[in-house]
N, C-alpha and C positions, 0 to 999 in steps of 0.2 A: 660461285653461288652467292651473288649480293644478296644484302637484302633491299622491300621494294619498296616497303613503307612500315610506318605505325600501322598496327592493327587497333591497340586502344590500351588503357592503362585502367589498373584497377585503386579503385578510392573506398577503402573502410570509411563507414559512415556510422558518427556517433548516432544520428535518427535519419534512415534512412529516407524517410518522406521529406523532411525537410529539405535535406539535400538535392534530392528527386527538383523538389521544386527551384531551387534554384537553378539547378544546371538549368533546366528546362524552361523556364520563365523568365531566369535573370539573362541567361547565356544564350538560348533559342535552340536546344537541345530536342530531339521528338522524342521518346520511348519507342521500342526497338524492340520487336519479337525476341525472346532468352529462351533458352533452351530449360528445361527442368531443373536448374541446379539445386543440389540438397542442400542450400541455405539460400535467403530471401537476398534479393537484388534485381537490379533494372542493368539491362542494356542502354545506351544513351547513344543515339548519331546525330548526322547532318547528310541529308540528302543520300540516305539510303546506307550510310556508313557506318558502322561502329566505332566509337573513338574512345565511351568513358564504360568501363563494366564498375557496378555501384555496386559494394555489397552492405550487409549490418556488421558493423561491428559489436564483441561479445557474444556469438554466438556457439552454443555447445559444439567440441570437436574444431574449432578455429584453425588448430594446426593442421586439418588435414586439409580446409580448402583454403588459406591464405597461407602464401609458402615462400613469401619473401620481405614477410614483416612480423614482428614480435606481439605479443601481446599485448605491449602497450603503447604501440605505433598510433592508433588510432588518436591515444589521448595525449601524445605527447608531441603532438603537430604533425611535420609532415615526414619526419625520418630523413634521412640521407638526400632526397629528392628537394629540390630549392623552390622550383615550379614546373609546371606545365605549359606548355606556348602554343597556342593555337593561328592559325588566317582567318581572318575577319574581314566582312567589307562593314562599309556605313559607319564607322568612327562618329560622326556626331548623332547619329541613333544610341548608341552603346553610351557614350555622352553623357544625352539624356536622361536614357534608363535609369542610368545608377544614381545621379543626378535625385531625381525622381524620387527614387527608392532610399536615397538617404544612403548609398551602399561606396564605400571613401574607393576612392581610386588615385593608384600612381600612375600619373601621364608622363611618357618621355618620348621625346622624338630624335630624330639622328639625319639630319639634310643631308650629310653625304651619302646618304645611304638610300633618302627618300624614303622612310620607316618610320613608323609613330607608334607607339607600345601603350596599353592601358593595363594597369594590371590589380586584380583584385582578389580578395580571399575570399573561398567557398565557407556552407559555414564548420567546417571545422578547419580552418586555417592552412589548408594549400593555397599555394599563390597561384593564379591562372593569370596568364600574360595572353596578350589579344596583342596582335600581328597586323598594321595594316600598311601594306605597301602604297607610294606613288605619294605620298606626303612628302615636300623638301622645305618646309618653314611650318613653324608652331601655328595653327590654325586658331583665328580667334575663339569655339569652344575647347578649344586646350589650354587656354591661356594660364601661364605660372607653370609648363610643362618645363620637365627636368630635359636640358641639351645634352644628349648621351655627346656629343663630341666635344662639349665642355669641361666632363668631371675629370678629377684628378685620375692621372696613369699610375698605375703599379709601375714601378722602377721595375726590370726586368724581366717583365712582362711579353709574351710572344702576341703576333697579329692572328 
């Protein structure tokens, strides 16, 4: 019985609208038909998929429909989770944007691997990491990107 994939993950949002717009505007998220749930939030995909369920954070009764974060998970970053990692194509469109929008991003690339990573904080401070394969040398809009196969190793560390 594997499992086949992510179905989608859920993000307490200190204003949901804002958020709404970012995934959606910064990231290229559509809204996504949701079913009635008895507190406010957006479905988020890509090409027909569900990937981010949005809810409000602070909402009367919390504990009955958020069941795997505390109270004050929302406001006190992202809880036990580091990030999120998505596949992305167009790395210097994403670039751009943020670029653009004033919005800081970590670039790292890893040649042995052909992998170039961006990663950026929604606005209540999960990390979203952007995935783009077939990269093997820092592309001049990445320029100053961090070499994942340069930083220092954990001693003891497994592959």
């Amino acid at each position: 019985m594997p499992l086949t994939d992510i179905n989608h993950y859920l993000v307490r949002a200190n204003d949901l609208e804002r958020s709404k717009r970012f995934y959606c505007d910064v990231l290229g998220f559509d809204v996504m038909p949701r079913p009635d749930f008895p507190f406010p939030g957006y479905w988020l995909g890509v090409n027909g998929k569900i990937q981010v369920h949005m809810a409000q954070h602070g909402v009367p009764n919390a504990e009955l429909y958020y069941l795997g974060s505390s109270e004050r998970s929302a406001t006190d970053n992202s809880g036990i989770v580091d990030h999120v990692a998505f596949l992305a194509t167009d790395p210097e469109e994403f670039s751009r944007r943020f670029d653009a929008l004033g919005l800081a991003s970590r670039k790292r690339y890893f040649p042995e691997f052909q992998l170039f990573q961006m990663f950026v904080r929604d606005p209540d401070g999960l990390v979203i990491e952007l995935n783009f394969h077939g990269i093997d040398r820092e592309p001049a809009w990445g320029a100053g990107s961090e070499n994942y196969g340069a930083m220092p190793r954990v001693a003891g560390g497994t592959s």
